[in-house]
N, C-alpha and C positions, 0 to 999 in steps of 0.2 A: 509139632506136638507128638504124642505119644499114645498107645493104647496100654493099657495094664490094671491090673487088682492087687490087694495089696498081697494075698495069693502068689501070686505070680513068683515075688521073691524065694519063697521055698523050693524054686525051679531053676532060681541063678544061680546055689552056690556060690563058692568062694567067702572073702571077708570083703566088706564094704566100703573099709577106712581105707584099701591101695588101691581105691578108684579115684578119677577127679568129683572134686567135689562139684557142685552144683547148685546148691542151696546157701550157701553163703552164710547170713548171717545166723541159721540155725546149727552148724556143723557141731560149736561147741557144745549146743545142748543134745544133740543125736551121740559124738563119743564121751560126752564126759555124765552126763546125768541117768542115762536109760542101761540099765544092767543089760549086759550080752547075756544072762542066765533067763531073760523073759523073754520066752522064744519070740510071742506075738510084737512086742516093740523091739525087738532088731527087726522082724521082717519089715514095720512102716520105715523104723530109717535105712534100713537098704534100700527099700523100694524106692524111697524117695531119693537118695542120694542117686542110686546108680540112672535112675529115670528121670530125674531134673534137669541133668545136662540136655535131654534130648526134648525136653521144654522148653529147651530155651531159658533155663532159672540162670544158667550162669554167664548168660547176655544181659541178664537184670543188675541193676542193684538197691541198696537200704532209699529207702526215703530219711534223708537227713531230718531225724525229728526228735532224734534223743541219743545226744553220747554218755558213753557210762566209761567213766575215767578209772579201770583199774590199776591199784596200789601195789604191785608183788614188794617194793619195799617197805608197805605199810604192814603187811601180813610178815612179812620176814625180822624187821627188829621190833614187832608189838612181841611177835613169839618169844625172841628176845627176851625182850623184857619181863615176860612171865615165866622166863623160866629161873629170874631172880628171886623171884617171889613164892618162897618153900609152900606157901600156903594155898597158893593155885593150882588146881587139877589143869595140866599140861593139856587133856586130850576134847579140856572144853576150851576155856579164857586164851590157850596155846594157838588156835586156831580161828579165835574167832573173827581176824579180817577174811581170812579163807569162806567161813560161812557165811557173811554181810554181801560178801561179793556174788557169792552163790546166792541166796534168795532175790539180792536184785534183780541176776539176770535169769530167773528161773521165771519170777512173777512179771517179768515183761515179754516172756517168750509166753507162757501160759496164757497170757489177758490180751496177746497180736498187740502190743506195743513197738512199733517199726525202732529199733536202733542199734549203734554201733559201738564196740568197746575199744576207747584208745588207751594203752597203758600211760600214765599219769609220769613215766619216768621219762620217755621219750616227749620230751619239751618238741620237737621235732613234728609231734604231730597235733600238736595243741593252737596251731596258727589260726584255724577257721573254728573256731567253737563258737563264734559267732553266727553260724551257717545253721547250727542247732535251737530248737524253740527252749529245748529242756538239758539240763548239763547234771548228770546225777556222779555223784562222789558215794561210794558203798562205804568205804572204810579208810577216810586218808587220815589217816596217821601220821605217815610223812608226808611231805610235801614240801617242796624246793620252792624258794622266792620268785623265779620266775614261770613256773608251772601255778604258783597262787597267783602271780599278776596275769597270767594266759588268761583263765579262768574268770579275775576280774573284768579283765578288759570285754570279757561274752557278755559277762553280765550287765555291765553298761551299755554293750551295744542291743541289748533287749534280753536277752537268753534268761531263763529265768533258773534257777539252783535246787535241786536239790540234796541236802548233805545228811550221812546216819551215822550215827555212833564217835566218830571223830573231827577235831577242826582244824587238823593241822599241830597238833603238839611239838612234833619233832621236823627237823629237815627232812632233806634226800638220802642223808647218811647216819639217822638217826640220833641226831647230837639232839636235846630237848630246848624248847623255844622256853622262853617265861611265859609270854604270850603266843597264845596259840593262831597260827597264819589265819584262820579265816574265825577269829573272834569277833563277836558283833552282828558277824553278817545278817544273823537270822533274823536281826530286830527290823530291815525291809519287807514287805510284800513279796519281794520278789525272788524271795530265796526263805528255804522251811528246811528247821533240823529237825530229825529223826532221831532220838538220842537213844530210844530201844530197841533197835530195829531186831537181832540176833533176839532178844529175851521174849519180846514179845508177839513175835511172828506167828506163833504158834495159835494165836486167837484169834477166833474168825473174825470179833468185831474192830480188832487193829487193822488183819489185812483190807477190811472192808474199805475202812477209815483211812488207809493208804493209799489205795484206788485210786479211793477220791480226791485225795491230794494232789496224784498223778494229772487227775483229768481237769482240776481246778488250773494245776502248772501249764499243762500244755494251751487249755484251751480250746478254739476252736482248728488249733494246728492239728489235731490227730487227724488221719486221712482213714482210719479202721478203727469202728467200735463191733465188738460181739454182745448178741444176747442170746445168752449159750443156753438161761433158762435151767441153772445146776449141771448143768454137761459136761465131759471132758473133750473139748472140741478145740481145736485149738487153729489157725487161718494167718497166715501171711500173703504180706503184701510188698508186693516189688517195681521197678519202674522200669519200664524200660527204651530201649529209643522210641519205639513207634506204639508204647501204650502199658498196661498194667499187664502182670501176672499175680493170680491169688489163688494160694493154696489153702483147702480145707482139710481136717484132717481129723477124722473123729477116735477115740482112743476107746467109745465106747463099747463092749460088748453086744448091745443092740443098737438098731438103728433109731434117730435123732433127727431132729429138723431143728435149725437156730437161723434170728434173722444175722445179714451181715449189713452195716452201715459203713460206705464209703463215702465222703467227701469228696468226688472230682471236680475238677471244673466241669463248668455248663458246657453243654454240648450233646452232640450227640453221638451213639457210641453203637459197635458190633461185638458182640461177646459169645466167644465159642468153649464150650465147657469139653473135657477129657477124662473121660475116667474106664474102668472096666467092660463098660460095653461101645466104647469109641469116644470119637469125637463125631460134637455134633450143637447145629447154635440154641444161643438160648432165645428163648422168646417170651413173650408177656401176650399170651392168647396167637394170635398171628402176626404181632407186632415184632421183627427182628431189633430193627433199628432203636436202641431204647435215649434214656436220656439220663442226665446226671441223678435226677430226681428219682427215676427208677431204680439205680445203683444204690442211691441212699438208704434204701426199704429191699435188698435181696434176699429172699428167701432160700436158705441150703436146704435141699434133704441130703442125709448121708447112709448110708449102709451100715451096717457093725464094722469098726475100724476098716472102713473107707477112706482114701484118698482121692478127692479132686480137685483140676487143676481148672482155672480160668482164665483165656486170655480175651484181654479186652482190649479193643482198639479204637481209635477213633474214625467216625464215618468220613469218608471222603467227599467234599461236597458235589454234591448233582452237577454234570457239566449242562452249562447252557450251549444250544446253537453259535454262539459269539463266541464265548471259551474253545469250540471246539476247531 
């Protein structure tokens, strides 16, 4: 584990992106969404990137609970195609798989939605999508025959879909279908289209209504819920061989309390917290040793854009006399 504030980073210097990473599935949203011009958000993902490795973030990984299938050839001949169209503003409709794909994975990194993005072109990595509760599609546009039969084949084996904005219109090389690859689908339970996702994102009672969707698809698979309580508070969850790591991370100006709901299995558990004034355990009055049902109901405090890290493990059982 590690000791550090989020402070600290204006002491490291250098740039943060030629370091190893260590955070995994956040990396993309630390370089590609947070402006290096906001001094205070480069210093949390420095912080976090250069100080995750020595957490142990990058001995963890995703809890398979949600793959997000990005299209770069759904984005690349939609563009395309609007740029036939004299009458479309290039710098909105030109871009808009770019933006589908971005609010996805922004709103699942925002809300501690655990998952992974496999590109939709690489058939190569579409074998276990079955491994997933939840299979979300931002913007396929294209989509090759057997990247649409991957996909189905998750869905039969239980996985449930979600699709926005497009069904599949054209192939892998942009040739247009008559029928679009994933027509119909929406008409089971087990799979919901999104058909505005880019238009109507921008309203709170859509996004709200989106959530829901999410948490209706997943079910009782989500392993982390937040009740942030309006906060900009944002908590990942990792797995690792011998137990959890969970990072909290508040982006707000002042200091926050939100509860965090883990699902573990039953059991019982040691949880040692890390942050600016050390490492040190948690406990529930003088009670170390907690229980799953504890983790269910944890209460965070956070500092003003604070970072802390939680490692939990499980307890080892009591040796008896005969075990020993």
């Amino acid at each position: 584990m590690f000791s550090g504030t989020v402070a600290d980073v204006g002491r490291t210097g250098g740039h943060s992106l030629d370091l190893q990473d260590g955070v995994g599935i956040t990396r993309g949203f630390w370089a590609r969404y947070l402006p290096l011009t906001e001094p205070g958000a480069w210093r949390v993902r420095a912080w976090v990137r250069m100080r995750g490795g020595e957490a142990g973030l990058r001995d963890t990984r995703i809890l398979p609970q949600i793959a997000v299938l990005h299209s770069r050839a759904s984005e690349d001949f939609w563009q395309l195609r609007q740029e036939l169209n004299f009458e479309a503003d290039l710098r909105v409709a030109g871009i808009r798989g770019y933006v589908a794909h971005r609010i996805v994975e922004e709103l699942l990194l925002r809300h501690s939605y655990p998952f992974e993005v496999h590109y939709l072109e690489r058939e190569d990595e579409l074998a276990h999508l079955s491994d997933y509760p939840l299979i979300v599609l931002p913007f396929p546009y294209c989509i090759s025959n057997r990247a649409a039969a991957a996909v189905e084949e998750g869905r039969r084996a239980g996985s449930r879909i979600l699709i926005c904005e497009r069904l599949g219109e054209a192939d892998e090389v942009g040739t247009g279908r008559e029928i679009p690859a994933m027509a119909g689908w929406a008409d089971g339970e087990d799979v919901v289209l999104v058909e505005n996702l880019v238009d109507e994102f921008t309203d709170p009672a859509f996004r709200a209504e989106l959530l829901g969707t999410l948490d209706d698809l997943l079910g009782e698979s989500r392993a982390i819920e937040l009740d942030r309580q309006g906060r900009n508070v944002e908590a990942i969850l990792r797995r690792g061989d011998d137990g959890w790591l969970l990072a909290t991370i508040n982006w707000e100006p002042e200091d926050v309390g939100l509860e965090v709901r883990l699902r573990l299995p039953e059991g019982s558990y040691r949880v040692r917290q890390c942050d600016g004034y050390g490492e040190r355990p948690c406990a529930i009055g003088e009670r170390e040793e907690l229980t799953g049902a504890d983790l269910a109901h944890l209460w965070v405090k956070l500092e003003r854009n604070q970072v802390r890290i939680y490692q939990i493990r499980t307890s080892a059982p009591a040796q008896t006399e005969r075990s020993r």
